[in-house]
C-alpha positions as CSV (number, residue, x, y, z in Angstrom):
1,X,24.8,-93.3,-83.0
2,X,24.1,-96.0,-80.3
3,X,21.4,-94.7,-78.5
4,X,20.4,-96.3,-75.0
5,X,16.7,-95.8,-74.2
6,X,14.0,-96.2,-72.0
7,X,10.1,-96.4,-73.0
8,X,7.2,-95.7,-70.3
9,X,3.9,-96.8,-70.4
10,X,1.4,-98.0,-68.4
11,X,-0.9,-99.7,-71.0
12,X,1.5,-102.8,-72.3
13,X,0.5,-102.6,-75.8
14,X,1.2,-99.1,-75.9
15,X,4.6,-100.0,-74.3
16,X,5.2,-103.2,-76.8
17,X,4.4,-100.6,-80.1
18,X,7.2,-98.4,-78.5
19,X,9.7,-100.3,-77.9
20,X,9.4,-102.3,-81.3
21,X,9.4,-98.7,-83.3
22,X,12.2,-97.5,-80.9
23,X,14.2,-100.9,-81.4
24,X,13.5,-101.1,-85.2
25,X,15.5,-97.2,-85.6
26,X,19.0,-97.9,-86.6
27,X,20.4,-94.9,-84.3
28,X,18.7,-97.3,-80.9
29,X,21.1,-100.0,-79.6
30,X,19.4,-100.6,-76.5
31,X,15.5,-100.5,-75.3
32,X,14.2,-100.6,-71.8
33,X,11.2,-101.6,-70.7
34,X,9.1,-100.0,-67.5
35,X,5.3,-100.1,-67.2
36,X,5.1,-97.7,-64.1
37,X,7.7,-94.9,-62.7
38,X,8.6,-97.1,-59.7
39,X,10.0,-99.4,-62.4
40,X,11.3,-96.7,-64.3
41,X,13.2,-95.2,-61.9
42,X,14.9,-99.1,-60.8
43,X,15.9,-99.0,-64.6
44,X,17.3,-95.6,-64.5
45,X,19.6,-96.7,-61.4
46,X,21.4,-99.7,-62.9
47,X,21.6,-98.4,-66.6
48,X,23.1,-95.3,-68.4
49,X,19.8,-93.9,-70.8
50,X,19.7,-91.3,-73.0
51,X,16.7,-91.2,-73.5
52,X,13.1,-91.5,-71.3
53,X,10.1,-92.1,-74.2
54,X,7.9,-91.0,-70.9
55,X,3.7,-91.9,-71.0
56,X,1.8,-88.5,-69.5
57,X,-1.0,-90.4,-67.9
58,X,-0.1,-93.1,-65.6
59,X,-1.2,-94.3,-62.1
60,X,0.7,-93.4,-59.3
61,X,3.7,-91.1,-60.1
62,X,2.3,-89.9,-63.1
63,X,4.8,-88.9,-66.8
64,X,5.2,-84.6,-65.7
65,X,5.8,-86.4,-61.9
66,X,8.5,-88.4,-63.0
67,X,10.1,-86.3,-65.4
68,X,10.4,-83.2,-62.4
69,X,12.4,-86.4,-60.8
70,X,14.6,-86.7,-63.8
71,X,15.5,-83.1,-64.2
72,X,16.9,-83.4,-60.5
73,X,19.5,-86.0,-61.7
74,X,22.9,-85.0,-62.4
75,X,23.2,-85.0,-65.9
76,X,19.4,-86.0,-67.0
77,X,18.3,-88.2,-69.5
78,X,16.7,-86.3,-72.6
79,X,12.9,-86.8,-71.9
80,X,9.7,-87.1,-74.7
81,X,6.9,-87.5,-73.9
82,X,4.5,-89.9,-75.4
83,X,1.0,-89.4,-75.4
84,X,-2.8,-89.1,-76.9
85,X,-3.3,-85.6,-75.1
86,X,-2.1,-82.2,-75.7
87,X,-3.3,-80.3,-72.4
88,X,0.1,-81.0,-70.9
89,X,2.3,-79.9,-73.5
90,X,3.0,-75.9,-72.2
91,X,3.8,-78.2,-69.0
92,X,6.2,-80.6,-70.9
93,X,8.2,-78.1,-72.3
94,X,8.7,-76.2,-69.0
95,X,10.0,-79.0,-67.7
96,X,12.9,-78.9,-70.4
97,X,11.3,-81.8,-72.7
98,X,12.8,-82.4,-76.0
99,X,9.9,-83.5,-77.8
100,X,6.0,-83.9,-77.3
101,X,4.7,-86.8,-79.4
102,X,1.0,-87.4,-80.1
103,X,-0.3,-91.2,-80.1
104,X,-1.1,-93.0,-82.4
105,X,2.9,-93.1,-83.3
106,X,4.0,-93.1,-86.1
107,X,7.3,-94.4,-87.3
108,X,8.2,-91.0,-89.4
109,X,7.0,-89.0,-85.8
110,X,9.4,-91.2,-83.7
111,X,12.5,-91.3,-86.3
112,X,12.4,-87.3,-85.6
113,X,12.2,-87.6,-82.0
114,X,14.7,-89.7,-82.2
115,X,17.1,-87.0,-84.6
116,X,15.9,-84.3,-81.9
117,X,17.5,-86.6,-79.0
118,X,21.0,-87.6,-81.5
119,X,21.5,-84.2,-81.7
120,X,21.1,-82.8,-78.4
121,X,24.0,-81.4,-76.3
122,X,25.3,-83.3,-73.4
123,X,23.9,-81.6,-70.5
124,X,27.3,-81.9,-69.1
125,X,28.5,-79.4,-71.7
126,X,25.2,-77.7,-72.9
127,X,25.1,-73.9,-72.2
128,X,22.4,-73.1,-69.3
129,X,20.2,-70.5,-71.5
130,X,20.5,-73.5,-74.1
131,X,19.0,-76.1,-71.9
132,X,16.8,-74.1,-70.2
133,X,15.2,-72.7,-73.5
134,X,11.7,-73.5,-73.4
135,X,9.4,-74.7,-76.5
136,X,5.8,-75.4,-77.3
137,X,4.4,-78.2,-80.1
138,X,2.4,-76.6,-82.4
139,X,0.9,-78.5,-85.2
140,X,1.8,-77.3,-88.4
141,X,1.1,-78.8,-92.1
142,X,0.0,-82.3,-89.7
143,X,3.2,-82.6,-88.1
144,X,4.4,-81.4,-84.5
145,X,6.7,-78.9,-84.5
146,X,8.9,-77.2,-81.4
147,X,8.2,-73.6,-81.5
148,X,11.3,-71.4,-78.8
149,X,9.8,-68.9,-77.1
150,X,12.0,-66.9,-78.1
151,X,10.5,-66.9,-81.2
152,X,7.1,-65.7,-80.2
153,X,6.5,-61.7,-80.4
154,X,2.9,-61.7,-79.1
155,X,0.1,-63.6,-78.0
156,X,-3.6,-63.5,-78.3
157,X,-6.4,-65.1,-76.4
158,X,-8.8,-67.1,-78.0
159,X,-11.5,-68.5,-75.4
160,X,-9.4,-71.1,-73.7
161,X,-6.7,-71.1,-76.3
162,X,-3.8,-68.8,-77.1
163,X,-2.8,-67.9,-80.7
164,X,0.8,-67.3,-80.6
165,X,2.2,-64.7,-83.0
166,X,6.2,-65.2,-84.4
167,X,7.2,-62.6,-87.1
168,X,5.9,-65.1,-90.4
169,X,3.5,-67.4,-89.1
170,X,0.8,-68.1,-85.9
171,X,0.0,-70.6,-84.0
172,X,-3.1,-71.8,-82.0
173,X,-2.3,-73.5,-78.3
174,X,-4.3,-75.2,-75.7
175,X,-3.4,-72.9,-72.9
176,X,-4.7,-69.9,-71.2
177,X,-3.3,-66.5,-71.3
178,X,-3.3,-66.1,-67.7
179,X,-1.3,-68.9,-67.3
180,X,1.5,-67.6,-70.2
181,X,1.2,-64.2,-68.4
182,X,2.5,-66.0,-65.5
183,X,4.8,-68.4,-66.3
184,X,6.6,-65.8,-69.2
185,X,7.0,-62.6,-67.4
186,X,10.4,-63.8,-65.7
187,X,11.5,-64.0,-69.8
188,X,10.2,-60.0,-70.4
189,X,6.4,-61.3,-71.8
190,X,4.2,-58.3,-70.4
191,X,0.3,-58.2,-69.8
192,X,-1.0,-55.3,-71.9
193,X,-5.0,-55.9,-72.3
194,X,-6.7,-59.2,-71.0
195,X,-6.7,-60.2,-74.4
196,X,-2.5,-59.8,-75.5
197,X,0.9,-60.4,-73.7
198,X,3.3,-58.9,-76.0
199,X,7.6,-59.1,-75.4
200,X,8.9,-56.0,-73.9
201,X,11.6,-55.5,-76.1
202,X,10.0,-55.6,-79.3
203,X,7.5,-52.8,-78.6
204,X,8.7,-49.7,-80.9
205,X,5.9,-47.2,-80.1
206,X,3.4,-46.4,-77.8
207,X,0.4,-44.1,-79.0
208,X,-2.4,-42.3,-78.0
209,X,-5.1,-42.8,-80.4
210,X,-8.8,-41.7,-80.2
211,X,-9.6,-45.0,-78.8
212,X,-7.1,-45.5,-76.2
213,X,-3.5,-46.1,-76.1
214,X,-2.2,-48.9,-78.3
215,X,1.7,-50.3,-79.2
216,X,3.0,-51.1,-82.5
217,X,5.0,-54.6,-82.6
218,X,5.9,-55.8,-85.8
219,X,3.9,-53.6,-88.0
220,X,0.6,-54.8,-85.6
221,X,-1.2,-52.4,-83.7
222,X,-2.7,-54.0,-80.5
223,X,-4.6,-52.3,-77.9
224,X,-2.9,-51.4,-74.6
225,X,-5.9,-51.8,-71.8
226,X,-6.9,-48.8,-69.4
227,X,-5.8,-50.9,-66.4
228,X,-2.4,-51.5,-67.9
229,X,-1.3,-48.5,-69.6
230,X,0.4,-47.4,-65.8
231,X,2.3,-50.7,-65.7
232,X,3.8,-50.9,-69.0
233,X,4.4,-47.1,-69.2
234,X,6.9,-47.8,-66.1
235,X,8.2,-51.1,-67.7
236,X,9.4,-49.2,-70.7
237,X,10.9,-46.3,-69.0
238,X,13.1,-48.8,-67.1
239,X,14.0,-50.9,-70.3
240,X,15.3,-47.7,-71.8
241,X,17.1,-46.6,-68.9
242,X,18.9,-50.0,-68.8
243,X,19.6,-50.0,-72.3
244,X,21.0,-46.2,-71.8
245,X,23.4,-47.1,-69.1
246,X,24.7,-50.0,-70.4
């Protein structure tokens, strides 16, 4: 594999550490340089890249910025993004990113980035619901990992945090769940107490109980609020009726 790439960062010994770990994997022919998006963007018109190893935080057009540029191209580079902050990563992976690496990097960190981008479909070629699946980097065991959303069953708020449920494991995220609610309903996530957004299609029962209405989703019993026991009453009707007349 002859990877061409292209590292971003404002800070130039940030961007010299990059490139060196970049240049120093055996799948990377080829590094570029840019310390701002201007310059970026000057590299990405002359050259064919691969891949954009993108800073978040920079002056000017700033990493998410640049990277809504990028998806605009006819057949985009893969983009990770490269930084000490996590409050962007729901962001990052809405945008299509294909990793989300924490700094200080770490060879072993990049070498999977780096496997991720080697193994990624041409867009040319890749099946829309394919590119267009999002992900979210949880940490798990130390290491990031890239959890679909397809994988996630239900959500729960914590504070400013959401702890997302898959069927063996969960996973704690810096985001709201007012801003899940709203970004996931287009992919069937539905609001069903201020504290849970659960996936439509994997509720098997909704019950009366003494307390209130709740719905069972994977052996769980969460609580269905007052406010949107109305709502969700109609949204399964409709699923059924769909499913009946297909």
């Amino acid at each position: 594999m002859n990877l061409v790439v292209l590292a971003v960062d404002d800070e130039p010994p940030a961007l010299d550490e990059l490139a060196y770990l970049l240049d120093a994997d055996g799948r990377v022919a080829h590094v570029h340089r840019a310390g701002d998006a201007t310059e970026a963007l000057r590299v990405l018109r002359d050259a064919e890249v691969d891949a954009v190893f993108l800073d978040v935080r920079m002056p000017g057009l700033d990493g998410m910025e640049l990277a809504r540029v990028l998806r605009r191209f006819a057949h985009p580079p893969a983009i990770v993004f490269v930084t000490a902050y996590d409050d962007g990563a729901v962001d990052a992976f809405d945008l299509g990113a294909t990793d989300y690496v924490r700094k200080p990097v770490r060879a072993q960190r990049l070498a999977e980035s780096l496997r991720r981008v080697a193994g990624r479909v041409p867009a040319a070629t890749a099946p829309i619901a394919a590119q267009d699946e999002p992900a979210i980097p949880v940490e798990l065991a130390g290491n990031t990992r890239m959890l679909p959303r397809s994988s996630v069953r239900w959500v729960e708020a914590q504070g400013d945090y959401a702890r997302l449920h898959t069927a063996d494991a969960s996973h704690l995220v810096r985001v709201s769940l007012a801003t899940l609610a709203e970004r996931w309903g287009n992919a069937g996530f539905v609001r069903i107490h201020r504290s849970y957004l659960v996936q439509l299609r994997l509720i098997t029962e909704l019950r009366l109980t003494g307390s209130g209405y709740v719905v069972a989703v994977d052996g769980a019993e969460l609580p269905v609020s007052r406010r949107h026991t109305r709502e969700l009453k109609d949204k399964l009707i409709r699923s059924a009726k769909n499913d009946w007349t297909r």
